[in-house]
C-alpha positions, 0 to 999 in steps of 0.5 A: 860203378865202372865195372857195372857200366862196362858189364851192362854194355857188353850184355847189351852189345851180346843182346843186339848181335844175337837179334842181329844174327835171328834177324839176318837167318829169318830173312835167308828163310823167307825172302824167296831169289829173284825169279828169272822171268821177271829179269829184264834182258833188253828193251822190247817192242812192247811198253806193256811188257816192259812196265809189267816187268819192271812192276814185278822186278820192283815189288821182288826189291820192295820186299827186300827193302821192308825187311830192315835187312842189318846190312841195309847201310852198306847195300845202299852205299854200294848202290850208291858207290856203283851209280858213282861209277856209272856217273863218272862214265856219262861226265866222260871221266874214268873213275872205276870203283876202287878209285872212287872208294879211295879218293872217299876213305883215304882223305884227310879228315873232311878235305875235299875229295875232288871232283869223281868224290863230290860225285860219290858225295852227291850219290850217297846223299840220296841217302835220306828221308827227305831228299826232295827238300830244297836243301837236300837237292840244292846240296846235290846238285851243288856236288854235281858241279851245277848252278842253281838257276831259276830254270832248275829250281822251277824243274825242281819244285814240278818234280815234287809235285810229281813225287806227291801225284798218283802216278806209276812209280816207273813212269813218275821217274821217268818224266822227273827226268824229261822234266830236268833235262827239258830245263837244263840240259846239263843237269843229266846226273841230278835228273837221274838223282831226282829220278830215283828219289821219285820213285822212292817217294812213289813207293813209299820207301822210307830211304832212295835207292841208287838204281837208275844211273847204273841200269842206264849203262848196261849194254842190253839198254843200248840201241845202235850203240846208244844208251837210253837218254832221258827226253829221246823219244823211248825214254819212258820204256827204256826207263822202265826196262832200265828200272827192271834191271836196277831191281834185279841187280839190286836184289842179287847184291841183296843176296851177296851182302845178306851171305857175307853178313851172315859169316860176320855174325856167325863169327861175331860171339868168338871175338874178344877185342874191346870195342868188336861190336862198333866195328861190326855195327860199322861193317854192316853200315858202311861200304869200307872201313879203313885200319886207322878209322877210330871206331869205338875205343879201339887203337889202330893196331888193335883194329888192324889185328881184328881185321886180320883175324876176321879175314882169316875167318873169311867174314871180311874182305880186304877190298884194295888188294894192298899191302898198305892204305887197305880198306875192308868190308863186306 
């Protein structure tokens, strides 16, 4: 019965990855680059042009966020990862990427990752169906370091209404924010959380994407040297330009993550280890997989010995640059 078990599992495992590996070629096929006249360079004069533009950029990664992609889970982690970064910038802290994706994967079990990983935390909870709940945003704004008042709740509860009215996606974000900052000033990460929870919500996504704290941060948004902020008196167009390019840059990591997944795949059926396919379902999931993680039945030397050889076979990258405590993914 064991040996019917274990044969069962692995035909089924086979079944998934050769669904995984038709899926990921239709979606090379059919899913056309980014156009370069829909990129958005800098903020404009013309709030018009900068809300077609951003329409049109949002449509490109709509199309990109319906099509189910296998390598969903570790894009939306990376975008997530990469508006951690951008977060730790506006509290004036200096976490950069690889130090954020270390104080999250090199923890002891649930210890507390400090306070740039409570950050990361709060972003990747983004992450579900329903983060306009009381208890998702309260959670969030709790890892953001913030105190819930009265004042935040009563912003909070006109965001949803917002989420739930007729308005223009952008533009919906847009005021989500104003409305946040009107009412606690320092509650700017959260605002720009709620601002993309509202847009996902607008779009009819099925999960938020992280998109507006990185955009925000790009030096073509500035103007005398200054960020778009929300409540300045340009905000709504720069939250449009600032969208415009969250889209554009989201679908070019579409694209990456879409190459690199497919060379996972491609190499998949040569792999004999025991337990390669959890690793593999782990790999398109997630940002970063650590050697000592327990994935599947696997002991930590196998596991190391299955990173090595995928590697070497170029499906993987080592993402840290050391020779220990090293991380590996997409």
């Amino acid at each position: 019965m064991a040996e019917l078990f274990c044969h069962k599992r692995r035909c089924g495992l086979a079944l998934a990855m050769a669904r995984t590996k038709k899926n990921v070629i239709e979606e090379r096929v059919t899913l056309p680059p980014f156009p370069a006249w829909a990129r958005v360079e800098a903020i404009g004069g013309d709030p018009g042009e900068a809300a077609f533009l951003a329409g049109a950029a949002l449509a490109i990664l709509n199309a990109r966020v319906r099509a189910d992609a296998v390598f969903a889970g570790v894009w939306r982690q990376r975008l997530a990862l990469k508006a951690t970064a951008a977060s730790t910038r506006i509290a004036r802290r200096g976490e950069h990427e690889a130090m954020l994706r270390d104080a999250f994967y090199l923890r002891h079990g649930g210890a507390d990752p400090g306070p740039a990983g409570r950050i990361l935390l709060a972003w990747r909870s983004l992450d579900r169906s329903a983060p306009l709940d009381d208890d998702a945003v309260v959670h969030a704004a709790e890892l953001f370091g913030l105190r819930v008042d009265a004042a935040l709740t009563a912003a909070i509860a006109s965001v949803r209404e917002l989420a739930a009215s007729d308005r223009g996606a952008p533009f919906a974000a847009a005021e989500a924010a104003n409305i946040v900052l009107a009412q606690r000033p320092d509650a700017e990460l959260l605002a720009l959380w709620l601002a993309d929870a509202v847009l996902a919500a607008r779009l009819n996504w099925r999960l938020p994407m992280a998109l507006l704290a990185d955009a925000l941060q790009h030096r073509s948004l500035r103007i005398d040297g200054r960020r778009p902020h929300p409540g300045d008196a340009n905000w709504v167009l720069g939250c449009c330009v600032a969208y415009g390019h969250a889209a554009a840059q989201a679908c070019d990591l579409f694209t990456e993550l879409q190459r690199n997944a497919q060379k996972l795949l491609m190499v998949a059926p040569r792999l004999r280890a025991k337990g390669a396919g959890a690793v593999i379902g782990k790999l398109l999931n997630d940002d970063a997989v650590p050697p000592s993680e327990p994935v599947g039945a696997m002991s930590d030397r196998a596991l190391r010995r299955l990173f090595e050889r995928l590697v070497a076979l170029g499906a993987v990258r080592e993402l840290t640059g050391r020779p220990t405590f090293r991380l590996y993914g997409l």
